[in-house]
Residue, then its C-alpha position, 0 to 999 in steps of 0.5 A: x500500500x502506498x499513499x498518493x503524493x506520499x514519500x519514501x526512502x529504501x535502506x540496504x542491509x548488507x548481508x543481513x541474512x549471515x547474521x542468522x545463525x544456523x541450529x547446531x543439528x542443521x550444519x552438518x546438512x548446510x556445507x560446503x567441501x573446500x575445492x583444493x584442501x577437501x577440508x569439509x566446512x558448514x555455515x554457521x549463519x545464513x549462505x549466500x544461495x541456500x534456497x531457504x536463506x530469502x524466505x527465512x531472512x524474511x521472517x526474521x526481518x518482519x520480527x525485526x519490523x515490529x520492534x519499530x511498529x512498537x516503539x515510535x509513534x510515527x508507525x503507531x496508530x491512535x485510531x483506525x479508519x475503515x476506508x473499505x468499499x464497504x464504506x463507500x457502499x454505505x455512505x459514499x465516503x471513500x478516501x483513495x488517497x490513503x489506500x484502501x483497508x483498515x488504516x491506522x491514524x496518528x495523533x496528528x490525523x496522518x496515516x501512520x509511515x509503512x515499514x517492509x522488507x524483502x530479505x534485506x532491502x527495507x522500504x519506508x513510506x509515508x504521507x509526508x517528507x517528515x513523517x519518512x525522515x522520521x520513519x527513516x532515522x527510526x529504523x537506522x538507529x534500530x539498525x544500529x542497535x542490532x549491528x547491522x550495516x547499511x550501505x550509505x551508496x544503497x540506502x536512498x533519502x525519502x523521495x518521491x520516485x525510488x527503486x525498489x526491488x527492480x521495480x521503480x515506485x512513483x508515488x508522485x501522484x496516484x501510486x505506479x509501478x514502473x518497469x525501469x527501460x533495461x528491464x524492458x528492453x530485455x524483455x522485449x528483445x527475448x519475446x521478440x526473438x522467440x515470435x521471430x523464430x519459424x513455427x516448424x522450427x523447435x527450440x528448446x524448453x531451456x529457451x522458453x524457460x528462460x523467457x517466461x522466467x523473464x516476463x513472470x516478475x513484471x507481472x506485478x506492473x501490468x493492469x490488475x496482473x493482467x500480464x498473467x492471462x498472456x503468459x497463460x499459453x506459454x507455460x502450457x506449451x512449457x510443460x507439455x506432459x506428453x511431451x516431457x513426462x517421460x524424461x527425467x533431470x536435465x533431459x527434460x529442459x534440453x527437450x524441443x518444444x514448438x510454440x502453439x498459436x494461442x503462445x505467439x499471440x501472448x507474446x505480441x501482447x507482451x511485446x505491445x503492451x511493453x513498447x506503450x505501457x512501462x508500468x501500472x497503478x499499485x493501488x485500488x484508487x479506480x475506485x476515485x470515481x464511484x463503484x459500479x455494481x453489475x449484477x449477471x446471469x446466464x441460463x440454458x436459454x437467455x441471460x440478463x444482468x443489472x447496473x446500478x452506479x454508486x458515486x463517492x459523494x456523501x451529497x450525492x449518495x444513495x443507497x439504493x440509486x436507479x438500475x439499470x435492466x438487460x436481458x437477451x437470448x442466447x443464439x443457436x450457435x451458443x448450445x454446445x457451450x457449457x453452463x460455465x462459459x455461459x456464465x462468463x459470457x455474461x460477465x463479458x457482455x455487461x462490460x461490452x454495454x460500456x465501450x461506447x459511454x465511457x463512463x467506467x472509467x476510474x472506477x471499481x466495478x463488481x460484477x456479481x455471479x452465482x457461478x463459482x467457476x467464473x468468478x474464480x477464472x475471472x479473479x485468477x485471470x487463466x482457465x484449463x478451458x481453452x472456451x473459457x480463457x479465451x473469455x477470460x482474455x477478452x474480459x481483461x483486454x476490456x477491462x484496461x480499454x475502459x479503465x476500470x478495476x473489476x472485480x468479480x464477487x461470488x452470491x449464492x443463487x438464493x441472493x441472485x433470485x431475491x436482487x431479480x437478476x435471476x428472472x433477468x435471464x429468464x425473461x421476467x422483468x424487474x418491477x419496482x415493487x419487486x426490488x429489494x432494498x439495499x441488497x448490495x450492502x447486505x452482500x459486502x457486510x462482514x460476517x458477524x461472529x458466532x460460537x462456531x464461527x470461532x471455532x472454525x477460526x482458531x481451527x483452521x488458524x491453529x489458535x488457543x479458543x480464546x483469540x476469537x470471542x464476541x468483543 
């Protein structure tokens, strides 16, 4: 999370992870043979590559995180604010400025500083210049008491634009995330080099390994992770087991593999949207202009959805505005699709309404379905289905011409047949007097608490009984 105009400076642990130590009985697994004496030699602290040294570094850098989180005031908050879409359902207040959740407030009415890590490169944030210079020297003195060292040539004053984990943060107005131009022309010359090979010639998995490998961390910087629903193919074509199942080690990476179709369209999608956007919003700020809740249903026959508009005004807001009805027939040609690509259709043709109002943009849209394959084919951006994730990528490819962030809510049917949608696909109309009232605030409220709602809870999180109670 990050605020708009808000300030941030990157500290550099050198070597942070050497100084946790290794437990007695795990060195003789943890070692190395020294190449000209044979002498046999174990790591008393975290190595350098041990592929646990990263998550475990991690761990222990949050516990480090807390001490700060305790002792200063500026990450201590006095009061917490729900800045939800929750809220802007039932009020119409919503702050897109500071982020979206629980935000926790100081004393003096800004949003408590942001402090997180990633194994040793620590990224402080704030609303204000003083507030990250004042986060900033807590956690060097905190550095200090620990005996760490961070590297004066690594470690960035609080600015408005930094680098970050490969990544450059732009906070300067509505946070993004861009991809810095070396990284992007890496990527664009190696999706170029495997679109510019002939399909009937094979290259090895080694090859596609290397390129998909490249174009997964900058998923982060594309609309909503939109990047994934195109890389989709590409990993099919990777692990093909058919192909490879039979192989064993290194046999497997130096095998051939010739690129499908749906694989070279992904990669000019990559390669476009990399010449013409270097970055993406990291925050849920689309919701700055108003939420709009699109309710829809398909059945065997017909289908028909809702549109209702929500603007971030408490002036303006209503909680129950005016709604918008559609209903259709599917055509002959859709009746060997299953129920679930009916689903998603649906979802595709509510968004098609907008192309030519443009009126989503900047805006969080819901749409609600009663059909949970949808809703997580949707959320999760690929499908099995090559029906379904031809869907999907369309979806998405709509949702980033309009602008919007979409979001896509699961109701049981029960709730689609009282809100009217489900008569909608069935060719009923909805009556004002058949309207029920506020039934979308009633979907986003929290679950209130119960005995075996509890229960369930410290079961599942493996908590005493006593961490959930009524209050």
């Amino acid at each position: 999370m990050s605020y708009t105009n808000g300030w941030t400076a990157i500290a550099d642990a050198s070597k942070c992870f050497h100084n946790y130590q290794t437990l007695p009985e795990e060195r003789e697994l943890i070692g190395i043979i020294h190449p000209t004496t044979g002498e046999h030699l174990w790591y008393v602290g975290l190595p350098m590559g041990f592929v646990n040294s990263p998550s475990i570094a991690c761990r222990f850098g949050e516990g480090i995180l807390n001490l700060p989180r305790e002792e200063s005031p500026v990450y201590q908050g006095v009061r917490r604010l729900e800045n939800t879409w929750r809220t802007a359902l039932q009020t119409g207040k919503y702050n897109a400025d500071i982020g979206h959740g629980y935000v926790f407030e100081q004393a003096n009415g800004r949003p408590v500083a942001i402090v997180f890590g990633f194994v040793d490169d620590f990224f402080v944030h704030a609303l204000t210049w003083s507030d990250c210079v004042d986060g900033l020297n807590t956690f060097m003195d905190l550095m200090v008491r620990l005996g760490l060292i961070c590297q004066p040539v690594k470690t960035s004053p609080p600015a408005q634009v930094q680098k970050y984990c490969c990544f450059i943060y732009d906070t300067r107005g509505t946070p993004w995330l861009y991809i810095p131009p070396n990284k992007i022309a890496r990527c664009i010359a190696s999706a170029t080099y495997l679109k510019s090979r002939p399909r009937i010639e094979h290259l090895s998995r080694l090859s596609l390994a290397v390129v998909t490998g490249v174009l997964q961390p900058i998923v982060a910087a594309t609309p909503q992770h939109s990047g994934q629903v195109h890389l989709h193919a590409l990993c099919n074509d990777l692990h093909r087991m058919e192909e490879v199942g039979h192989l064993q080690g290194a046999a497997k990476c130096h095998a051939t593999v010739s690129l499908s179709a749906p694989s070279l369209l992904g990669l000019q999608w990559w390669i476009h949207h990399l010449e013409e956007h270097p970055g993406a919003t990291t925050c849920r700020a689309h919701t700055r202009n108003g939420i709009v809740i699109k309710w829809g249903d398909g059945s065997g026959t017909s289908t028909g959805g809702t549109t209702e508009l929500y603007p971030l005004s408490a002036d303006e807001h209503e909680q129950n505005p005016n709604v918008e009805l559609w209903m259709g027939v599917w055509h002959a040609k859709v009746k060997p699709y299953s129920s679930n690509w009916r689903e998603a259709r649906t979802i595709l043709q509510a968004l098609l309404q907008e192309v030519n109002i443009d009126r989503l943009r900047d805006t969080t849209v819901f749409v609600i379905t009663d059909n949970l394959v949808s809703y997580y084919v949707v959320n999760s951006g690929s499908s099995r289905s090559p029906g379904l994730h031809a869907l999907v990528e369309e979806i998405k490819t709509l949702t980033v011409q309009l602008g919007c962030r979409l979001e896509a809510v699961h109701a049981p049917g029960t709730l689609m047949i009282e809100q009217g949608t489900d008569g909608l696909s069935r060719g009923l109309w909805l009556t004002e007097e058949r309207r029920s009232s506020n039934i979308n605030q009633q979907l986003f409220q929290a679950v209130p608490y119960s005995p075996t709602l509890g229960r369930w809870a410290c079961d599942f999180l493996r908590l005493p009984e006593q961490a959930f109670s009524c209050h």
